[in-house]
ZALOVEX-180612 format. One record per atom (N, C-alpha, C): atom name; chain; x, y, z. Coordinates in pm, 1 decimal. Example, Ala and Ser with C-alpha at 12.3 -4.5 7.8 and 13.67 -1.06 7.14 Angstrom:
> N	A	1319.0	-569.0	780.0
> CA	A	1230.0	-450.0	780.0
> C	A	1320.0	-330.0	780.0
> N	A	1285.0	-225.0	708.0
> CA	A	1367.0	-106.0	714.0
> C	A	1290.0	3.0	787.0
This chain:
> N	A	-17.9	-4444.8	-1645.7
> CA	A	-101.7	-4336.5	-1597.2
> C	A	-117.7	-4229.7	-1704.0
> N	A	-255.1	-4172.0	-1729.9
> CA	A	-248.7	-4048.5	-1800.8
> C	A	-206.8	-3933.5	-1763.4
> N	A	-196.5	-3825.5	-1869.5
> CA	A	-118.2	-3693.5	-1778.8
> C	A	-235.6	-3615.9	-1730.7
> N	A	-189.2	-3513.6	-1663.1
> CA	A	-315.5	-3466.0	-1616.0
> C	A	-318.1	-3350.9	-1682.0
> N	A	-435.1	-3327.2	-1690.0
> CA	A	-477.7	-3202.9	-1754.0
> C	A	-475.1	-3035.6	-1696.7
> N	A	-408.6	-2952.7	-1762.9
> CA	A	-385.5	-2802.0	-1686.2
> C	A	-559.2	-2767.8	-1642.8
> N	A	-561.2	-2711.4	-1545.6
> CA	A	-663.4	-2653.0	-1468.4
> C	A	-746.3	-2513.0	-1554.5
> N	A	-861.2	-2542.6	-1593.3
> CA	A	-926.7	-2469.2	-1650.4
> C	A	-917.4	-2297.7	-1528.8
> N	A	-951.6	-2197.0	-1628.2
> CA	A	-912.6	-2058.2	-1619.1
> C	A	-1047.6	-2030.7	-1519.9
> N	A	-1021.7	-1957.0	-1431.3
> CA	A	-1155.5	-1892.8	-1332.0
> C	A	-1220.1	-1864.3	-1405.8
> N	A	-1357.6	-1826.4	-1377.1
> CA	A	-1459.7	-1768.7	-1467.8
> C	A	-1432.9	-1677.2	-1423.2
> N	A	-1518.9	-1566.8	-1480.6
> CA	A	-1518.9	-1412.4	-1442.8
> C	A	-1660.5	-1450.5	-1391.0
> N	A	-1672.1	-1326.0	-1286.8
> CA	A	-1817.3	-1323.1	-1199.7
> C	A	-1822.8	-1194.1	-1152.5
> N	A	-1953.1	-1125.5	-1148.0
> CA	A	-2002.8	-1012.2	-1094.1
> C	A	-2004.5	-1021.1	-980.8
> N	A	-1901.1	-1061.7	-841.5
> CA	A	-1930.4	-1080.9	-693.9
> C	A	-2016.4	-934.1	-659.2
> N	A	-1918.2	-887.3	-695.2
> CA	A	-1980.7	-705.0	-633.0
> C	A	-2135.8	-703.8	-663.6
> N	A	-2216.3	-756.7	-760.0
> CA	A	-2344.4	-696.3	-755.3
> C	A	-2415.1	-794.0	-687.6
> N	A	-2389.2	-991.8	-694.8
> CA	A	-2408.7	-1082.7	-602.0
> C	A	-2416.4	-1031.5	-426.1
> N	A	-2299.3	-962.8	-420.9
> CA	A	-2318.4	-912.1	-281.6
> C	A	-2377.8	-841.7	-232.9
> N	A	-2401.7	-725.0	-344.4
> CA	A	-2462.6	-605.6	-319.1
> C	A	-2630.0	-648.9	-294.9
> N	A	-2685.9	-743.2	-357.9
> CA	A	-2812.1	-767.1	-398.7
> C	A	-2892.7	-862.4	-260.6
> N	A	-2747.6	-951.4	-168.5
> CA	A	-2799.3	-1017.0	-109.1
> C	A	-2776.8	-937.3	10.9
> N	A	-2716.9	-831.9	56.1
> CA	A	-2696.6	-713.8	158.3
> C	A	-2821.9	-616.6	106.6
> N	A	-2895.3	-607.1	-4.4
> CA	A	-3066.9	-521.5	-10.0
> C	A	-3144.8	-605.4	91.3
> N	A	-3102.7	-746.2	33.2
> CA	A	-3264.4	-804.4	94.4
> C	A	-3200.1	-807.1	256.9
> N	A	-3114.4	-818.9	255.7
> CA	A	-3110.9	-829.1	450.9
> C	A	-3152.8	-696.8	493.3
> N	A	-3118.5	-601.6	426.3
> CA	A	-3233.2	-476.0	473.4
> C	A	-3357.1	-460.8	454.9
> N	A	-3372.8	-516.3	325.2
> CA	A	-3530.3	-526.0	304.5
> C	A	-3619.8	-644.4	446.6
> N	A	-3537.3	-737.3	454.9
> CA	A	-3553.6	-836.2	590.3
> C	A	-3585.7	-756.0	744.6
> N	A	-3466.6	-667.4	750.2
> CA	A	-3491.8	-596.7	866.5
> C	A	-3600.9	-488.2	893.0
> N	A	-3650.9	-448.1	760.9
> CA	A	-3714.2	-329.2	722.9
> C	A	-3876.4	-424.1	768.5
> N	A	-3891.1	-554.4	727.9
> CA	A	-4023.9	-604.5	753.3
> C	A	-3978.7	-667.3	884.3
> N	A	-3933.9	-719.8	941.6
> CA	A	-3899.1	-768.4	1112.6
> C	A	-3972.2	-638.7	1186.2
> N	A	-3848.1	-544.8	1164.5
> CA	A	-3953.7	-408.5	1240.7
> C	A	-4005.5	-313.6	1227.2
> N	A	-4045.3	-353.9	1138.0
> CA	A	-4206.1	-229.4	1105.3
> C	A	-4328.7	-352.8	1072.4
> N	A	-4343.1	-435.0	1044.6
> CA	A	-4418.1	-519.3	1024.9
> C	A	-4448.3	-676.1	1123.4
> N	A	-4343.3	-708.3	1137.8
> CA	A	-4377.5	-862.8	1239.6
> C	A	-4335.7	-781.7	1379.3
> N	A	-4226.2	-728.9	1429.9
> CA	A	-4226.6	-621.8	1554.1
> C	A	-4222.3	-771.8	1641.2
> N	A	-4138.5	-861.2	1648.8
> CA	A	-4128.3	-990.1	1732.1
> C	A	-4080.4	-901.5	1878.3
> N	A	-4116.2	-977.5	1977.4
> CA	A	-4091.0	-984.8	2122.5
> C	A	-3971.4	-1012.6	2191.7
> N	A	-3863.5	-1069.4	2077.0
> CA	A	-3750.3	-1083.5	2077.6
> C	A	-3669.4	-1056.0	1990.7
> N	A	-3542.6	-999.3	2045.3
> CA	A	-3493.6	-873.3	1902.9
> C	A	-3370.9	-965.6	1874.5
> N	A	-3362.3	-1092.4	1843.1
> CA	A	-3322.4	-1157.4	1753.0
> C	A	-3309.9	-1206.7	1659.4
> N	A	-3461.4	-1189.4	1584.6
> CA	A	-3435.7	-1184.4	1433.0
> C	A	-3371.8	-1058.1	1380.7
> N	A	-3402.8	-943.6	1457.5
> CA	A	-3374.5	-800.0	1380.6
> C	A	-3215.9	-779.9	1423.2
> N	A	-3119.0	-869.8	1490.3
> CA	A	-2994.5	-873.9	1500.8
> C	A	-2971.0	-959.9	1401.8
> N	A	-3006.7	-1076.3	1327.9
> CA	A	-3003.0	-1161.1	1259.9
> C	A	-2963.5	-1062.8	1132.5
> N	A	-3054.3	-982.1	1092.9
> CA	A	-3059.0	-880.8	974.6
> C	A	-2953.9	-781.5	966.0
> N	A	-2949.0	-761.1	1094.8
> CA	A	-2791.1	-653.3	1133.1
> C	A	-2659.0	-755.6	1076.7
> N	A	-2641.5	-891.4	1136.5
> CA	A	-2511.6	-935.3	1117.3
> C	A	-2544.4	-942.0	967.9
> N	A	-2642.1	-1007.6	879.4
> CA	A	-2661.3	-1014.8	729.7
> C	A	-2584.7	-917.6	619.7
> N	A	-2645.1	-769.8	720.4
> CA	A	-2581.8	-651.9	643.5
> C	A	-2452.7	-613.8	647.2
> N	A	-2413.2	-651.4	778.3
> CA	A	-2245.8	-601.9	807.0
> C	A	-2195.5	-725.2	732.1
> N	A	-2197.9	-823.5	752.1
> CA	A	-2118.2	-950.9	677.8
> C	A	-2124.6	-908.6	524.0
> N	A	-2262.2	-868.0	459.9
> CA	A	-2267.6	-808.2	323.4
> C	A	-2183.4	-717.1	268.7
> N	A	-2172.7	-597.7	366.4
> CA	A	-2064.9	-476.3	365.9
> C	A	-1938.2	-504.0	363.5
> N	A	-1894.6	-619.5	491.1
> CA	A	-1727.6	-645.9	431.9
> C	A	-1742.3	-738.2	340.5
> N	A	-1800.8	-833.1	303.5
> CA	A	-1795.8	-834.7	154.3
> C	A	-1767.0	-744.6	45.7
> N	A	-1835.6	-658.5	24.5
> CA	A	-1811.8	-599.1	-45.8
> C	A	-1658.4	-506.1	-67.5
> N	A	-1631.4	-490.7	56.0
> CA	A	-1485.0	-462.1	93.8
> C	A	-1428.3	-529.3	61.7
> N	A	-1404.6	-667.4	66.7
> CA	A	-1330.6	-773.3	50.4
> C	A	-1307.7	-765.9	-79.6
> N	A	-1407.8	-800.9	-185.1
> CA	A	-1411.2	-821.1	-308.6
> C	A	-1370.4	-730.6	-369.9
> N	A	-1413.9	-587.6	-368.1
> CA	A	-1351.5	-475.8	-416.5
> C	A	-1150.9	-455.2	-399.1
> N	A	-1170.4	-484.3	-276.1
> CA	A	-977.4	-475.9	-250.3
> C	A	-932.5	-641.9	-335.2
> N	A	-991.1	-725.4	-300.0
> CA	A	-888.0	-823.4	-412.0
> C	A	-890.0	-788.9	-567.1
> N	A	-1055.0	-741.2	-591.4
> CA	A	-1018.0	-682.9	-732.1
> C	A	-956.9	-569.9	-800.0
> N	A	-899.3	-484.7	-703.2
> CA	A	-798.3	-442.7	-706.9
> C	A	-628.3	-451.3	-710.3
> N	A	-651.6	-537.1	-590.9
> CA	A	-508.7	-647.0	-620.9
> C	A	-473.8	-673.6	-796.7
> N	A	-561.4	-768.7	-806.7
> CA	A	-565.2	-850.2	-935.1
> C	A	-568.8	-758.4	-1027.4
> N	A	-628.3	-643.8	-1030.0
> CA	A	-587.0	-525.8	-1169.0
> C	A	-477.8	-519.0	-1156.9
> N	A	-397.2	-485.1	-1053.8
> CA	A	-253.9	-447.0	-1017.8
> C	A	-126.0	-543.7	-1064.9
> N	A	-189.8	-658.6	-1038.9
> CA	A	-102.7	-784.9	-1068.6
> C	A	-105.7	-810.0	-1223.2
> N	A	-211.9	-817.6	-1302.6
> CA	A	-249.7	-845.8	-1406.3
> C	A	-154.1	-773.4	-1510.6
> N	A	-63.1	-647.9	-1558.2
> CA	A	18.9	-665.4	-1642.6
> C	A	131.6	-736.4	-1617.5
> N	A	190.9	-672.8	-1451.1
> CA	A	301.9	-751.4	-1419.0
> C	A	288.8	-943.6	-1484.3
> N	A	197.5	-987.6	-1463.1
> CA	A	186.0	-1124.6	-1523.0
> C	A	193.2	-1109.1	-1632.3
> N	A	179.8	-1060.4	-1754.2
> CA	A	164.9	-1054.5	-1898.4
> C	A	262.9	-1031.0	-1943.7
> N	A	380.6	-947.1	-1866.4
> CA	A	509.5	-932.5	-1876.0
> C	A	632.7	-1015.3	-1841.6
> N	A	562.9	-1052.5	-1750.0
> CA	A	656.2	-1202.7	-1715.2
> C	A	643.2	-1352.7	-1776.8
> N	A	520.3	-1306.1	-1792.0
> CA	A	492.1	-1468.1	-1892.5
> C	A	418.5	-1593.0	-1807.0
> N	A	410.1	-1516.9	-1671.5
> CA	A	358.6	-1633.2	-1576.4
> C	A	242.1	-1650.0	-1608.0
> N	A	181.5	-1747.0	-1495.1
> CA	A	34.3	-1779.1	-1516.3
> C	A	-31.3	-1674.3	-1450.2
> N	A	-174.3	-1691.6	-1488.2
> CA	A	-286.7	-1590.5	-1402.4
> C	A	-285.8	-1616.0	-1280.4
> N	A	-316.2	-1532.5	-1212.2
> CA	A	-305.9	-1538.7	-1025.3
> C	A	-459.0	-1613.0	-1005.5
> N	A	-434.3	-1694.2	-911.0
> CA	A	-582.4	-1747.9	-893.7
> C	A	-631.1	-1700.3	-745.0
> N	A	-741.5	-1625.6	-769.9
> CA	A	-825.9	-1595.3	-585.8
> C	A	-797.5	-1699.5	-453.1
């Protein structure tokens, strides 16, 4: 059998502006639902509501782990361990 190979390093990624960008358009979404299509049933314009709140704790989310991980990040450099993985 061959050995296996160590696991390549996370990429780095801009989540925060990914999130931020796809929580505009769910407002921009809700912004044309009702002022513009004005449907008979207010389920698309709840559709746009959960979009934005799910967007928002995102952004919560991501912000507090990348905080974590600043926090963690000398302690690892000092110990010699590996990088913390998400």
């Amino acid at each position: 059998m061959s050995e296996r190979h160590p696991d390549p390093m996370p990429l780095r990624t801009r989540d925060t502006v990914t999130i931020l960008t796809g929580t505009v358009l769910w407002a921009i979404a809700l912004a044309v639902v009702l002022l513009v299509v004005r449907p008979p049933d207010p389920r698309p314009a709840w559709v746009c509501v959960v979009g934005i709140g799910l967007g928002l704790f995102g952004l919560w989310y991501v912000r507090r782990r990348d905080a974590r991980m600043r926090e963690a990040a000398p302690a690892d450099e000092v110990a010699g361990s590996e990088p913390r993985r998400p």
